[in-house]
MARSESE-762423 format. One record per residue: z, x, y of N, C-alpha, C, O in turn. Coordinates in steps of 0.2 Angstrom, whole numbers, plus 5000, padded with zeros to 4 digits. Atoms other than C-alpha are relative to their C-alpha. Example, Ala and Ser with C-alpha at 12.3 -4.5 7.8 and 13.67 -1.06 7.14 Angstrom:
2
500050044994503950624978500050045006500350095005;499949964994503650684995500349965005500449995011;
END
This chain:
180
500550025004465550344922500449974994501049984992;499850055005465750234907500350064993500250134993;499949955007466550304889499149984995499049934993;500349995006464950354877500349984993500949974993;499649995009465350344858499250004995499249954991;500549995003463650374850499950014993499450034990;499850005006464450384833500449944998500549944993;499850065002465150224834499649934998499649885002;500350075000464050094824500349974994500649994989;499750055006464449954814499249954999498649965000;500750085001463349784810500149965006500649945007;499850054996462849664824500249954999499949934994;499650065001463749504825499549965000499249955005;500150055001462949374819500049945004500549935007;499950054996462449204827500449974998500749935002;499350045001463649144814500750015003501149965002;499749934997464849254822500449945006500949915006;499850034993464949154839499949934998500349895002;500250095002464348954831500949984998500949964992;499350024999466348924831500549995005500350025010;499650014993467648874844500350055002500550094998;500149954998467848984855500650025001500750084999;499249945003469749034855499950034991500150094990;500149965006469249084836499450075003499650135001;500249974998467949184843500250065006500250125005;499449954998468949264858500550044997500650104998;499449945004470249344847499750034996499850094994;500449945004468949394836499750055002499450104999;500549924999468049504847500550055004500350095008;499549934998469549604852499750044992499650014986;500149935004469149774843499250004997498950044993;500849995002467249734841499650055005499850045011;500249954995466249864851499249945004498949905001;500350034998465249804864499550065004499750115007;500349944998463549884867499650005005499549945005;500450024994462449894883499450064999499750125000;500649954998460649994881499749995004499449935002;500549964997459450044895499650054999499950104997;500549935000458050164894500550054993500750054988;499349965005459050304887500550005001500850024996;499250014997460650274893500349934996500149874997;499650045004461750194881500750015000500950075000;499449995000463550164881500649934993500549884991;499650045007464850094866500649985003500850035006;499250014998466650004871500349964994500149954988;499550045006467849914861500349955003500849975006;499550044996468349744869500649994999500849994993;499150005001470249734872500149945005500749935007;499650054996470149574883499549935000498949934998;500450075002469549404882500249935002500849925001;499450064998469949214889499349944996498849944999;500350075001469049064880500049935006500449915010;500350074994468248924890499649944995499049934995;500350055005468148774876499749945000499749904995;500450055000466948644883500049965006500249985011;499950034993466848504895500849955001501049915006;499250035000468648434890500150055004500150025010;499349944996469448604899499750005005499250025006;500350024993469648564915499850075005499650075011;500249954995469448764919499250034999498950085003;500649975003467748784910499549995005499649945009;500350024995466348764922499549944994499449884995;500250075005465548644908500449935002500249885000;499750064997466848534916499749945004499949885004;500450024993465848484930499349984998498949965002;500850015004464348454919499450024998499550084995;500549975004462748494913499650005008499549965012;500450004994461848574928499850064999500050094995;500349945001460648734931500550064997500450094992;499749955000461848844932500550004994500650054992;499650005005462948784918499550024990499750064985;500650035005461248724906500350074995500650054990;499849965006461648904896500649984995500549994989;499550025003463148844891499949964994500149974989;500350055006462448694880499650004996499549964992;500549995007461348784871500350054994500850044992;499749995009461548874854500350075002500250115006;499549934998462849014853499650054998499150054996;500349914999462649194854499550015004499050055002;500550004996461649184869500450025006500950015004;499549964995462549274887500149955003499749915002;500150044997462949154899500350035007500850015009;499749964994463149274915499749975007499249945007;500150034996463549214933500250055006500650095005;499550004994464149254949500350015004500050025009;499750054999465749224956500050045006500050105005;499650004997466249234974499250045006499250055012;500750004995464249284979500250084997499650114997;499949925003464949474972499950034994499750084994;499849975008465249504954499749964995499749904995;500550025007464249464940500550004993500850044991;499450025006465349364925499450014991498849994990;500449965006464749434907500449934996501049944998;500050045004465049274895499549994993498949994993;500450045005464549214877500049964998500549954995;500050065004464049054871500249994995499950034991;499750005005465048994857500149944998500249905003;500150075005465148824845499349984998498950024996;500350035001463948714842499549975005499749975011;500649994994462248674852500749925006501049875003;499950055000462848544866501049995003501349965007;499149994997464848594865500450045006500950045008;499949974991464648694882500450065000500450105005;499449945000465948824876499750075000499150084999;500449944997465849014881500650035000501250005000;499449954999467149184881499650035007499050035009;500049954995467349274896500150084998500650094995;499749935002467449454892500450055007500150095012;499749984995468849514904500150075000500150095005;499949954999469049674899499650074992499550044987;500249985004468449824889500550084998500950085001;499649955000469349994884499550065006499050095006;499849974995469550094900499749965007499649995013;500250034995468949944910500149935001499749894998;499550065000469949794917499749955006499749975012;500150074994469349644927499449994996499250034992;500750035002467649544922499550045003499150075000;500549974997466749604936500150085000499650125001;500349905002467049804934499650014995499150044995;500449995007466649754914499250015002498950065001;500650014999464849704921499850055003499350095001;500349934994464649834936499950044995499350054994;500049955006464949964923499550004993499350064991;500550035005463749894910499449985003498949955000;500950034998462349854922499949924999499449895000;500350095000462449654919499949985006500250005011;499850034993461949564930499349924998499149924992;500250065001460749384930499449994996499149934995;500549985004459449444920500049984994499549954991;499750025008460249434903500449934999500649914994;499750085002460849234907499549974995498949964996;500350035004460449144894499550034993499250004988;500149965006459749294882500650004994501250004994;499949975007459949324864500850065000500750105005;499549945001461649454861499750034994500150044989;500149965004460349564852499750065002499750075008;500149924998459749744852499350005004499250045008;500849994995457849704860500649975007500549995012;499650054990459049604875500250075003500350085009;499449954996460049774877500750005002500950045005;499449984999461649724876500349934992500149874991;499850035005462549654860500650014998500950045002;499549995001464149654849499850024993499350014989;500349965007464349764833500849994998501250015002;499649985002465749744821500150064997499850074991;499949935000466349934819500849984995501350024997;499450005004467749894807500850015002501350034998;499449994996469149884819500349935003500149915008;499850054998470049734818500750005000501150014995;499249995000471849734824500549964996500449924992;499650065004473349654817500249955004500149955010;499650044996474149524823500250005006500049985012;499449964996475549594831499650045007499850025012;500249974995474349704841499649945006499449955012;500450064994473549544850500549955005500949905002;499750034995474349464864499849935003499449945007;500250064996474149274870500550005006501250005006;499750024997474349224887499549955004498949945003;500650034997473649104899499550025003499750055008;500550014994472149114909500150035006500750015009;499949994992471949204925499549975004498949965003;500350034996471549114940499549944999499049925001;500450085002471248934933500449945003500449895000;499550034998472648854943499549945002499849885003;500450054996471348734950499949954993499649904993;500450045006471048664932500749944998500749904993;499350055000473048574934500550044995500450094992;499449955002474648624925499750004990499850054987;500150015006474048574907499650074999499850114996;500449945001472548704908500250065000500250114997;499749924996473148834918500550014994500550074992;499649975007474448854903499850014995500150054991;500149995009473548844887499650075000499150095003;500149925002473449024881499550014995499550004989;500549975003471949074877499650055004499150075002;500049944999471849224886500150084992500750114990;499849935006471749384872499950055002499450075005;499949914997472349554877500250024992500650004988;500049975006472149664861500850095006500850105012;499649984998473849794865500050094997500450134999;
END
């Protein structure tokens, strides 16, 4: 079962929050708590992982490939979910991020005591319902700054996993964030 923290609140993040490019935005939401409510059951984490997806230049972003259904969340205005997917198994928890139209979006790869995208989700209940919602407390699942911003030092850049298909330039630019 998930970690509780029912004394851990802060202020929710703002739309302004996410209206910037989205490697600024991944790094910032290391140590932000990430909340998911149902009915009664609520649960509080603290992201510790994160990979930027900056638009339709980046050849790993699915905005690459264009404006289509499944992307369409992407193009619209930040702090909205853009969950998908991938492999017909696992449900990917993303936020839209820059300006309306910019396509860009974070992945939320990991959360404190929960590593991969798709456990983040399993674990959290996401699933395709929340594509394209609001990241606010009627949606049920949102982000709160809890006053825990790391240093530097504690933040780790590295590349992307599993974007080799996006060629050597992509697949290297480190925009992957692991809080340590």
């Amino acid at each position: 079962m998930s970690l509780t923290k029912p004394k851990l609140r802060g202020k929710m993040l703002a739309v302004s929050f996410f209206a910037r490019p989205a490697a600024l935005v991944a790094r910032d939401l290391l140590g932000k708590a990430l909340i998911r409510k149902q009915r009664r059951w609520q649960a509080t984490y603290i992201v510790t992982e994160t990979e930027a997806y900056e638009g339709p230049h980046d050849l790993a972003s699915h905005s690459a490939r264009g404006r289509t259904a499944r992307t369409e969340v992407m193009f619209g205005p930040a702090g909205r979910f853009y969950v998908y997917r991938i492999y017909g198994l696992h449900w990917m928890l993303n936020i839209v991020t820059g300006e309306i139209d910019e396509a860009a979006a974070v992945l939320i790869r990991g959360v404190e005591q929960i590593n991969g995208p798709g456990r983040v989700a399993a674990d959290l209940r996401i699933d395709g319902s929340l594509n394209g919602r609001k990241a606010t407390k009627p949606t049920g699942l949102w982000f709160e700054d809890v006053g825990c911003s790391p240093a530097k030092s504690r933040i780790r850049r590295t590349p992307r996993i599993g974007v080799d298909y996006a060629g050597t330039i992509w697949a290297a630019k480190k925009l992957r964030f692991v809080l340590q």
